[in-house]
C-alpha positions in Angstrom: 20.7 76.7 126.0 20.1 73.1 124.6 20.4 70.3 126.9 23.3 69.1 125.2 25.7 72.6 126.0 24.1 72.7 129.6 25.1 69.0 130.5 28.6 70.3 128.7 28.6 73.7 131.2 27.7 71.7 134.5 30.1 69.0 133.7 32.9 71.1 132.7 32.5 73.4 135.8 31.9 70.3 138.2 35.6 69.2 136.7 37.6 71.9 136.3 36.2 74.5 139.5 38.5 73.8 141.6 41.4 73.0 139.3 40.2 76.7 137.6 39.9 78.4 141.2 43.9 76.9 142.3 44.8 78.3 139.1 43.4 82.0 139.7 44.5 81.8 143.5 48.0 81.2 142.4 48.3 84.5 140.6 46.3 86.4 143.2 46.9 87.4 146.7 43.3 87.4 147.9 41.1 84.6 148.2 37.8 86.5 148.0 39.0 88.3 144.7 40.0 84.8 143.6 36.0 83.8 144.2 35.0 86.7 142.7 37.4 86.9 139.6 35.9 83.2 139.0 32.9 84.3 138.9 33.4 86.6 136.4 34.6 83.7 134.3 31.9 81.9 134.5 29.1 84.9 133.6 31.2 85.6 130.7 30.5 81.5 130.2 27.0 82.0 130.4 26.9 85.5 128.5 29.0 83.7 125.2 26.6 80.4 125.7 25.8 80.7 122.3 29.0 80.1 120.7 29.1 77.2 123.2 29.4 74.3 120.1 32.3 76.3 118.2 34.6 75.9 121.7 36.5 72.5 120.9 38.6 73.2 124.0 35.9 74.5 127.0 38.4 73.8 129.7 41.1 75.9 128.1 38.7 78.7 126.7 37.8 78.7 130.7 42.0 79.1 131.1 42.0 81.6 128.7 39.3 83.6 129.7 40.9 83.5 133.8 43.9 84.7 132.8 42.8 87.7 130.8 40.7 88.3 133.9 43.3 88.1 136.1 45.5 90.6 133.3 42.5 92.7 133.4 42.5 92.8 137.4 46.0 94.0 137.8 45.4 96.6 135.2 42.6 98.3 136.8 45.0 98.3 140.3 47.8 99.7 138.6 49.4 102.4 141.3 49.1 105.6 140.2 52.2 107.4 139.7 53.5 111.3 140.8 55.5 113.0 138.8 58.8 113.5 140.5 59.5 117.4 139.2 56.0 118.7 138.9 55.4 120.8 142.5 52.8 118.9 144.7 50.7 121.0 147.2 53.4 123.2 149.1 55.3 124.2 145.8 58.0 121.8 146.4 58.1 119.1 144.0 59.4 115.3 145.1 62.5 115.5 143.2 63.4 118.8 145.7 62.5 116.3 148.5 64.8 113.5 147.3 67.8 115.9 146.1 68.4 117.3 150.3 67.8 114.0 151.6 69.4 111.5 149.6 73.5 111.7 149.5 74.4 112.2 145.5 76.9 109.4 144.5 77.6 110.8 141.4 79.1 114.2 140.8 77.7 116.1 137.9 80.3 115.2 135.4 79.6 111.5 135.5 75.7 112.4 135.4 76.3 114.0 132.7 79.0 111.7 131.0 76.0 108.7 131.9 73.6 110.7 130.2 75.3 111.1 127.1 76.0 107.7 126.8 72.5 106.9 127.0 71.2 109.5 125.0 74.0 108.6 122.1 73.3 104.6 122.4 69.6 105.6 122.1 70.1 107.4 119.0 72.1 104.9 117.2 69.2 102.3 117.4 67.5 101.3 114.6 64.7 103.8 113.6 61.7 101.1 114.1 63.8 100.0 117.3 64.0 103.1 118.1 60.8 104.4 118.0 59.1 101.1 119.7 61.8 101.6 122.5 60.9 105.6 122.9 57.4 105.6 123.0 56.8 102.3 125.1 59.3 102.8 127.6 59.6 106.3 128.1 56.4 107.6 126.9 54.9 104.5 128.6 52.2 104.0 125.9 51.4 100.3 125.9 51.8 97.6 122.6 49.1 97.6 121.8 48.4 101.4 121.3 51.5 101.1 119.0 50.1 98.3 116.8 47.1 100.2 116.4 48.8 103.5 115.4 51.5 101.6 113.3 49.1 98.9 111.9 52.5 96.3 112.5 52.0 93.2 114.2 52.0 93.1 118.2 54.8 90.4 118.6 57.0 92.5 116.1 57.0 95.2 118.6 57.8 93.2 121.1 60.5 91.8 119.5 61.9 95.0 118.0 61.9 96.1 121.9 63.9 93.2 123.1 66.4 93.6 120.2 66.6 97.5 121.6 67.4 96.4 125.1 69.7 93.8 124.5 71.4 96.7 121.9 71.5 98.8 124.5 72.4 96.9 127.4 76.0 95.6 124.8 76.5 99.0 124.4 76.3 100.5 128.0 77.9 97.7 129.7 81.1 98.7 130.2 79.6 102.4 131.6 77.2 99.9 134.2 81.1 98.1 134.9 83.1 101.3 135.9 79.6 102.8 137.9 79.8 99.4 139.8 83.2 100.1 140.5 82.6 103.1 142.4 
């Protein structure tokens, strides 16, 4: 490190730490994963200290790099999730659980009128809105797997997914209406 980027480092840091550690506290509920998470940022400062001089911006690539930290953080804490029909320990699955304690608002002939609907609104999307909509929502695979398998643009997923939802929620708003009404 040339004296030059090490005055930059020390003066950027002296700065911006605070500023930089308000910033990651705001989006976390700990203070000493806050601390932590910071410091992260800054041995991934030092690690990339030799691309130093082609960072115009060091303050925001600090930004950037604490918020895909803090994106990265979440991530790992994701809450696992249980299957609701597959049979836990006992045999009886969660779904069994919920079905005898839960009252059933609707009979099965709305379920299944509800269902159809859905199914049938689905199925009328697009084909690239479709499939985006299918495998991200219900097969929960992420964006980015789907750029990567499709070789398409990340943002025009995203956007053929919003078009999907705002399709769908048009076309099953009068079904939400008469639901409400119950």
């Amino acid at each position: 490190m040339t004296q030059r980027q090490s005055k930059k480092v020390r003066e950027t840091i002296r700065s911006e730490h605070h500023k930089l550690l308000a910033f990651v506290r705001s989006k976390m509920s700990s203070f000493e994963d806050s601390e932590d998470l910071l410091q992260d940022v800054y041995v991934q400062l030092i690690g990339n200290i030799n691309v130093l001089d082609s960072i115009d911006n060091l303050t925001g690539w600090l930004y950037t790099v604490a918020k895909n930290k803090i994106i990265d953080w979440y991530r790992k804490r994701k809450i696992k999730t249980v299957s609701l029909d597959q049979p836990v320990g006992n045999g009886i699955s969660f779904e069994d659980v919920l079905a005898e304690e839960l009252p059933d608002p609707m009979d099965d002939s709305v379920r299944k009128s509800v269902y159809h609907s859905i199914m049938e609104s689905i199925d009328s999307l697009p084909e690239k809105q479709k499939h985006v909509f299918t495998q991200q929502v219900i097969e929960g695979r992420t964006f980015q797997e789907l750029a990567t398998e499709t070789g398409e643009p990340l943002n025009t997923l995203i956007a053929r997914k919003r078009y999907a939802i705002g399709f769908l929620r048009n076309r099953l708003k009068e079904i939400k209406k008469q639901l409400n009404e119950r």
